[in-house]
C-alpha positions in Angstrom: -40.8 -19.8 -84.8 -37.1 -19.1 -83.1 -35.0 -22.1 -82.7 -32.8 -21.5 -79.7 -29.5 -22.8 -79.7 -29.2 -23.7 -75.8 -26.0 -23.8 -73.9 -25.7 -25.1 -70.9 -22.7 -24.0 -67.9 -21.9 -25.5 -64.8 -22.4 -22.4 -63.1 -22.9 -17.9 -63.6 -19.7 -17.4 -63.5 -19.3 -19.7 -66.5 -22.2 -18.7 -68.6 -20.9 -15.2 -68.4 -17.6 -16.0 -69.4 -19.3 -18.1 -72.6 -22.0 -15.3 -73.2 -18.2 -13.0 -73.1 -16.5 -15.2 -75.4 -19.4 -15.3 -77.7 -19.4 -11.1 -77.6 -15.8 -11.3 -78.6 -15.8 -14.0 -81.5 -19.0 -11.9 -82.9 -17.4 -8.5 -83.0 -14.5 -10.0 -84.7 -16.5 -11.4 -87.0 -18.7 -8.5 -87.7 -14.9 -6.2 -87.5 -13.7 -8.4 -90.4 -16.3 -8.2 -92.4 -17.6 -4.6 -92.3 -14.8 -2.8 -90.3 -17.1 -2.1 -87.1 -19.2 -3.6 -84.4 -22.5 -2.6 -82.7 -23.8 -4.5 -79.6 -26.9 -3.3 -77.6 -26.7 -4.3 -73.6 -29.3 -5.0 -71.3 -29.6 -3.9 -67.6 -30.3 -6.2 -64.8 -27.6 -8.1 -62.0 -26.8 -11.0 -64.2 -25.0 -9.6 -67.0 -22.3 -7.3 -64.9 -19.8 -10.4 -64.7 -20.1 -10.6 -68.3 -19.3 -6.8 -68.8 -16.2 -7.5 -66.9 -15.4 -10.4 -68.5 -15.5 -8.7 -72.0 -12.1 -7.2 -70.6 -10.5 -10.4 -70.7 -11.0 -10.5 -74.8 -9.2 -8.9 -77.6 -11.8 -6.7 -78.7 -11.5 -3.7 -80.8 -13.5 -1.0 -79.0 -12.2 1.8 -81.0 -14.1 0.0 -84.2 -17.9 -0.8 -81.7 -20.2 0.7 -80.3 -22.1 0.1 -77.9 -25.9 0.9 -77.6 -28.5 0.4 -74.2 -31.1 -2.1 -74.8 -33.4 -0.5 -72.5 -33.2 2.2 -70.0 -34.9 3.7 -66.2 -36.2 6.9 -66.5 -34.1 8.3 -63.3 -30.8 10.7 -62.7 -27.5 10.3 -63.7 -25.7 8.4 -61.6 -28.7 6.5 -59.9 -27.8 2.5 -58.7 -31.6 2.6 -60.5 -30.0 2.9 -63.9 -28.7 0.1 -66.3 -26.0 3.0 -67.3 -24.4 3.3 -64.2 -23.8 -0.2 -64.1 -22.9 -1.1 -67.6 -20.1 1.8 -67.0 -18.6 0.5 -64.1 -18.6 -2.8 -65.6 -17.0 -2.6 -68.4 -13.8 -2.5 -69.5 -12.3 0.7 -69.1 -11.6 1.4 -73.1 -15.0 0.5 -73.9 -16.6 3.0 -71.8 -16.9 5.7 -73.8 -18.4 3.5 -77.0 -21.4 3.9 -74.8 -24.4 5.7 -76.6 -26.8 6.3 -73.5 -30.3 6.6 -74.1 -31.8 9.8 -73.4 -33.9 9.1 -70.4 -33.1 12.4 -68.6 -35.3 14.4 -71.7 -38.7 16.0 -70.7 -40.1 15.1 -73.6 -39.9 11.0 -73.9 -41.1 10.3 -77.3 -38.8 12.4 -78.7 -35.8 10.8 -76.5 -36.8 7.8 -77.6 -37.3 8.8 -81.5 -33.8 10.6 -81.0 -32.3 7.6 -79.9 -33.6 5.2 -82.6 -32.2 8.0 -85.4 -28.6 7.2 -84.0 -29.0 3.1 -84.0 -27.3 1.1 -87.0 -29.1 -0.2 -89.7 -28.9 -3.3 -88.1 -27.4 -4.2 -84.5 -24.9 -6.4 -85.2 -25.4 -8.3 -81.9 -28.3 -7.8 -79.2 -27.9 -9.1 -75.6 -30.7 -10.0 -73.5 -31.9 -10.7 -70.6 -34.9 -13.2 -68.9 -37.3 -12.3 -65.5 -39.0 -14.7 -63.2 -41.9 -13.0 -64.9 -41.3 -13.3 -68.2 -39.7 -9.8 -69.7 -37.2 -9.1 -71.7 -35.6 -5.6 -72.4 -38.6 -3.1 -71.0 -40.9 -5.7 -72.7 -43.3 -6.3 -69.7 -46.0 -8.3 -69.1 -49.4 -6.1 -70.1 -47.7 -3.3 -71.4 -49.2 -1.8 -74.6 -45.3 -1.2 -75.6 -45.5 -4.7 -76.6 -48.2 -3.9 -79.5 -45.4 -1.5 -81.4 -44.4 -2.0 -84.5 -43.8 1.3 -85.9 -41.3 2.4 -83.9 -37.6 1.3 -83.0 -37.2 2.5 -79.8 -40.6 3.5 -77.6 -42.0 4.2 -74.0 -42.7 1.7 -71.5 -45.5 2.3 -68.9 -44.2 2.5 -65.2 -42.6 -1.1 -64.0 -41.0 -1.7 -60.8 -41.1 2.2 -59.9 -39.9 3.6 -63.2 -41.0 4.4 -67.0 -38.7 3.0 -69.4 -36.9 3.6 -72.8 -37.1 0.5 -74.8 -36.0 -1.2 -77.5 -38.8 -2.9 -79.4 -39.6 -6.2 -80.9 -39.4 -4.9 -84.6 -35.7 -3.8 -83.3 -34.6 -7.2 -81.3 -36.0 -9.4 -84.6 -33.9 -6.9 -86.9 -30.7 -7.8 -85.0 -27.8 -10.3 -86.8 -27.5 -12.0 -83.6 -29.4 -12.2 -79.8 -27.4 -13.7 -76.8 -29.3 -14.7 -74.0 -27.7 -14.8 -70.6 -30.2 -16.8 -68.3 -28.9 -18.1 -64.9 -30.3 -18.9 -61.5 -33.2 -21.2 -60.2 -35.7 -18.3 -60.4 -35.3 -18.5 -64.1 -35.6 -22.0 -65.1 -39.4 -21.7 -65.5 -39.6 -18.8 -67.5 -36.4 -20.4 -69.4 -39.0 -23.4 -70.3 -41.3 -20.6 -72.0 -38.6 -19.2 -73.7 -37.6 -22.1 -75.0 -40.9 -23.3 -76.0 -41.4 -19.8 -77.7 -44.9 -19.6 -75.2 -46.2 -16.0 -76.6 -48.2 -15.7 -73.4 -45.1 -13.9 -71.8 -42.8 -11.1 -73.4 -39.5 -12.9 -74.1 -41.9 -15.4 -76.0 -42.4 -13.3 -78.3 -39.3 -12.2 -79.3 -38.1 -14.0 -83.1 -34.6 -14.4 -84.7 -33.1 -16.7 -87.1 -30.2 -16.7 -84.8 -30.7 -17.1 -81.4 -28.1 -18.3 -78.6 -29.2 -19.4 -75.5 -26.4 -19.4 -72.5 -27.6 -20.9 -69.2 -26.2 -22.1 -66.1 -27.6 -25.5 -64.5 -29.4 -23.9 -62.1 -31.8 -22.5 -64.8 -31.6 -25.4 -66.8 -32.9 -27.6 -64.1 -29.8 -30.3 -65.8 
């Protein structure tokens, strides 16, 4: 069972910039000890400040790299896509340590299986993301890409409009480190869930021996 180690911020803004600050102590960390970084990023609106943020760190981005969580299956360029946003968002040296997944491909097994051949042995660091319904990554409710375990990277079904390119859970438990950025009221009951690691919903699910939890009081409900 994950023990989360909850933080709680007065407000986004500050969560992001602790989730940032936590981004930038671990790739030093992971820098010192082994010469590089990996961090894998999730989509969604919340997270954007923190991308920003990252900017305001001294972080090495010549020695990381940074891999996609979870991807749309739509166009370059779309406002659909995590990409475009994680792009604009960060900082401008870290922008090309971006390895994209391969959503665009015709064939999305292989993309995916493609993708998981380039990720580390072991992420070094894994943001994610919470939704009022429970996911985490492309890890949805009822979607048989929760039931993978042979595969690093797989195929969602269609959610919200789009088919997805996902991380899995054999992936996010593999990872050194998961960060959590949870903030706004819509969150605070699926942050109970989390918390209480209720497998009834995806995020539930999800184990780590190291697991950092950064909230604002709005999803805290303190």
């Amino acid at each position: 069972m994950t023990e989360h180690q909850l933080e709680v911020l007065e407000d986004a803004e500050a969560a992001a910039r602790r989730a940032a600050e936590l981004i930038a102590q671990t790739a030093a960390e992971a820098i010192d000890s082994s010469g590089k970084f990996t961090l894998a990023a999730s989509g969604g609106k919340e997270p954007w400040v923190m991308y920003r943020m990252l900017g305001d760190f001294d972080i090495d981005w010549q020695r990381t790299e940074v891999f996609q969580v979870d991807e749309r299956v739509a166009p370059d360029g779309n406002p659909d896509r995590n990409l475009t946003h994680l792009i604009e968002s960060l900082p401008e040296p870290a922008r090309s340590r971006v390895r994209p997944m391969p959503v665009g491909e015709d064939d999305l097994d292989r993309a995916a299986s493609e993708y998981a051949e380039g990720l580390p042995e072991q992420l070094d660091l894994v943001h994610l993301g919470l939704g009022p319904d429970g996911h985490t990554a492309s890890l949805v409710p009822g979607d048989p890409v929760l039931e993978v375990t042979d595969r690093r990277v797989a195929v969602s079904d269609t959610y919200q409009g789009h088919r997805r390119l996902t991380l899995t859970y054999p992936e996010l438990e593999r990872a050194g480190k998961l960060l959590w950025l949870i903030t706004g009221e819509s969150k605070r009951e699926p942050l109970g869930w989390l918390l209480a690691n209720e497998g009834s919903i995806p995020a539930g699910r999800v184990e780590s021996d190291d697991s950092t939890v950064i909230a604002d009081r709005d999803a805290a409900g303190k």
